[in-house]
Backbone bond lengths (Angstrom), bond angles and torsions (degrees), N, CA, C in turn:
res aa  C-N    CA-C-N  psi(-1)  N-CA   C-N-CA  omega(-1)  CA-C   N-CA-C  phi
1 X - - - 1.474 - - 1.531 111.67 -
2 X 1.401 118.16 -28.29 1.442 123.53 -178.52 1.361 111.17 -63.68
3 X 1.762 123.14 -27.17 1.209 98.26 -179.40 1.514 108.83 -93.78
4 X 1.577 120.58 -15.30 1.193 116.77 168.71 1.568 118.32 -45.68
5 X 1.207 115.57 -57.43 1.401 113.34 169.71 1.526 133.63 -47.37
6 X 1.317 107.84 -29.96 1.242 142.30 -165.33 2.135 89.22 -69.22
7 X 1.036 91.53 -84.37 1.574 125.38 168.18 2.048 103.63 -14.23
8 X 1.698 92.36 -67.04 1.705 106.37 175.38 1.312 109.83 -63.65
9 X 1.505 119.68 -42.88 1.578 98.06 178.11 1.395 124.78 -62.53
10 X 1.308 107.06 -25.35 1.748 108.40 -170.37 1.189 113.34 -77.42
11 X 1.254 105.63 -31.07 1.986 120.13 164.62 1.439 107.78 -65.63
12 X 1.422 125.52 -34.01 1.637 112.59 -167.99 1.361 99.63 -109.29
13 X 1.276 135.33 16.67 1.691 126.11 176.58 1.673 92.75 -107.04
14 X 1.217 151.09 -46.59 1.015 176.40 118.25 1.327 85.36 28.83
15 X 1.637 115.77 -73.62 1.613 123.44 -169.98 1.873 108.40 -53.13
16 X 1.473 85.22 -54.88 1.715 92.89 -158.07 1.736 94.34 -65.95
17 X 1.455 123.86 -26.30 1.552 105.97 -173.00 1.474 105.01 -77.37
18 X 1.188 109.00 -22.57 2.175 104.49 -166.29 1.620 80.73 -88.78
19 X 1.385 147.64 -21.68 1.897 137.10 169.14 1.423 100.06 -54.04
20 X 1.465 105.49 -54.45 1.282 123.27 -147.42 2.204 93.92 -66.93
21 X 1.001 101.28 -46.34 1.455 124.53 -178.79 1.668 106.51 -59.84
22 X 1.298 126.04 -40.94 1.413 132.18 -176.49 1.329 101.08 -87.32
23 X 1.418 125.41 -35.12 1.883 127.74 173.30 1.964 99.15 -64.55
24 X 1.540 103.11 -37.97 1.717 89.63 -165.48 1.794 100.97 -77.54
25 X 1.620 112.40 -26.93 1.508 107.36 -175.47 1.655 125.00 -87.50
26 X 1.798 107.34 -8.51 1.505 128.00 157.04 1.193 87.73 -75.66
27 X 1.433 154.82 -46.59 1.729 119.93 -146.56 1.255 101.42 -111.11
28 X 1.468 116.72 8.90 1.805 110.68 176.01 1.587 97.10 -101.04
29 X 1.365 118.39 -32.78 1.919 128.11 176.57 1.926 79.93 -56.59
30 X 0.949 127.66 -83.97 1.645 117.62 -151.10 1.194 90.17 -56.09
31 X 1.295 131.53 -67.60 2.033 123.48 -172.08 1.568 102.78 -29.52
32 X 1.433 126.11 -50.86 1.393 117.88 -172.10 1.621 107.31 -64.96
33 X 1.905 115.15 -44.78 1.204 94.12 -159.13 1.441 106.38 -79.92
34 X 1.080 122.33 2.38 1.878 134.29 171.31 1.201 102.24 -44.74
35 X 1.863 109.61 -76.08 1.017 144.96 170.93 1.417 117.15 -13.75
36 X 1.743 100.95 -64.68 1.462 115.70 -171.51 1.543 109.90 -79.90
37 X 1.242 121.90 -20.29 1.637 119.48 151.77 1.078 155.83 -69.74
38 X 1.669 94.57 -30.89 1.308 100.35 146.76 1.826 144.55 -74.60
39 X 1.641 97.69 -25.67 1.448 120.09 165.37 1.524 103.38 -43.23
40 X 1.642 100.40 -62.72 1.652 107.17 174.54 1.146 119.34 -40.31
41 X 1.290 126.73 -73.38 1.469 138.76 -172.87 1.280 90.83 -46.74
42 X 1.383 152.98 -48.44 1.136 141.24 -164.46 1.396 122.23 -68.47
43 X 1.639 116.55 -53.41 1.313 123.73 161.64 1.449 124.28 -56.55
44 X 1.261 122.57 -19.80 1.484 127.47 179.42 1.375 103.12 -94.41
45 X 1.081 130.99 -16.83 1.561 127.13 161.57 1.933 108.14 -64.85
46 X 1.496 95.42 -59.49 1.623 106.45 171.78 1.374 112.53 -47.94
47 X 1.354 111.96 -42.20 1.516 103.79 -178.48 1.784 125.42 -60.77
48 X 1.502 89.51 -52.66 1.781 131.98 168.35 1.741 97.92 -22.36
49 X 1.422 102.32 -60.56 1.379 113.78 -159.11 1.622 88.11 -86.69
């Protein structure tokens, strides 16, 4: 049974790290477009004035 288990973990860590990998590369895309809106808002104030 030990290697059965053995077997399932390597199949189910696989999943959760490439989830885990699409949650860290969705929440760095919004961190940038945060980023890039606020940059904006900043220069369009500078401009404004």
């Amino acid at each position: 049974t030990e290697v059965n288990v053995r077997e399932e973990m390597e199949e189910f860590f696989p999943r959760i790290w490439k989830i885990n990998q699409d949650k860290r590369r969705l929440m760095k895309s919004v961190k940038d477009q945060k980023i890039k809106i606020e940059w904006g808002k900043k220069l369009n104030r500078r401009l404004v004035r």
